[in-house]
C-alpha atoms as one frame of an Amber mdcrd trajectory, in Angstrom:
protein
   5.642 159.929 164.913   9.090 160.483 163.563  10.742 163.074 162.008  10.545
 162.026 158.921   6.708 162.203 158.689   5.895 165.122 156.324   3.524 166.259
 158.442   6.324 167.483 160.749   7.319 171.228 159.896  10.617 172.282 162.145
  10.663 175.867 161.841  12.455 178.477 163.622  11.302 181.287 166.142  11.680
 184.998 164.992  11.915 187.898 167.166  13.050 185.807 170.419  15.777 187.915
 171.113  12.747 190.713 171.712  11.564 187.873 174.613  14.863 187.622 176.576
  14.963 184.399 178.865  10.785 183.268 177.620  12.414 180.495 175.838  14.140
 179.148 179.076  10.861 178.784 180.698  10.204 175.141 181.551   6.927 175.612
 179.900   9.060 176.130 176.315  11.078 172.163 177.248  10.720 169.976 174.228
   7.973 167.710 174.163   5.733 170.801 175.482   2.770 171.357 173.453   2.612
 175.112 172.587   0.197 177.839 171.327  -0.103 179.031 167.766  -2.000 182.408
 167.651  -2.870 184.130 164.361  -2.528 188.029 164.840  -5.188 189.553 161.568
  -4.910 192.585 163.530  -0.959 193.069 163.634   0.462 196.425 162.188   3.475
 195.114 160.694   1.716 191.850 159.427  -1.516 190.757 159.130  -0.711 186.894
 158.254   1.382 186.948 161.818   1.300 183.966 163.736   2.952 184.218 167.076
   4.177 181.483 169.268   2.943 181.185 173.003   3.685 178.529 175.329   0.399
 176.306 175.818  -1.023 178.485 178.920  -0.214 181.530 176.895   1.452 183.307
 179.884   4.375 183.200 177.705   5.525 184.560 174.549   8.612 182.681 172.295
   8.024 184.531 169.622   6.814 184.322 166.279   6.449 181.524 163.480   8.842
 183.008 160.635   7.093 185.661 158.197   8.082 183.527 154.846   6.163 180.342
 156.487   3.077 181.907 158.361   0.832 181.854 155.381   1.451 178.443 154.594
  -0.114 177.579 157.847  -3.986 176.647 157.454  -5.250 177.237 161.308  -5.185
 173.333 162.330  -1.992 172.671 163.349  -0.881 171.855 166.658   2.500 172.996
 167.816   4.918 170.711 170.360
């Protein structure tokens, strides 16, 4: 895959600065497949889409709010 393949979406991470240090986890090191979890039931979102490292011990943050509702449910994150 390159990165040129449209079905590669580079996004940034909002709220990580909430998450000091999660994002220096080994478990965050590119290449690492990682966790996208929908959150219906969020209070200050419903189409929220948070961003855990692929054991989900860990939490990076979120996908941004502007591109969370673009996401259909079957993507996979690295």
């Amino acid at each position: 895959m390159r990165w040129e393949d449209p079905r590669i979406r580079v996004v940034p991470v909002a709220g990580v600065t909430f998450r000091p240090g999660n994002v220096d986890d080994p478990s965050f090191d590119p290449g690492r497949r990682l966790a996208l979890v929908p959150e219906p039931e969020n209070e200050h979102d419903p189409n929220a889409v948070a961003i855990w490292n692929e054991e989900r011990t860990l939490q990076a943050g979120y996908v941004p709010a502007a591109t969370a509702p673009e996401l259909t449910g079957d993507e996979q994150a690295v």
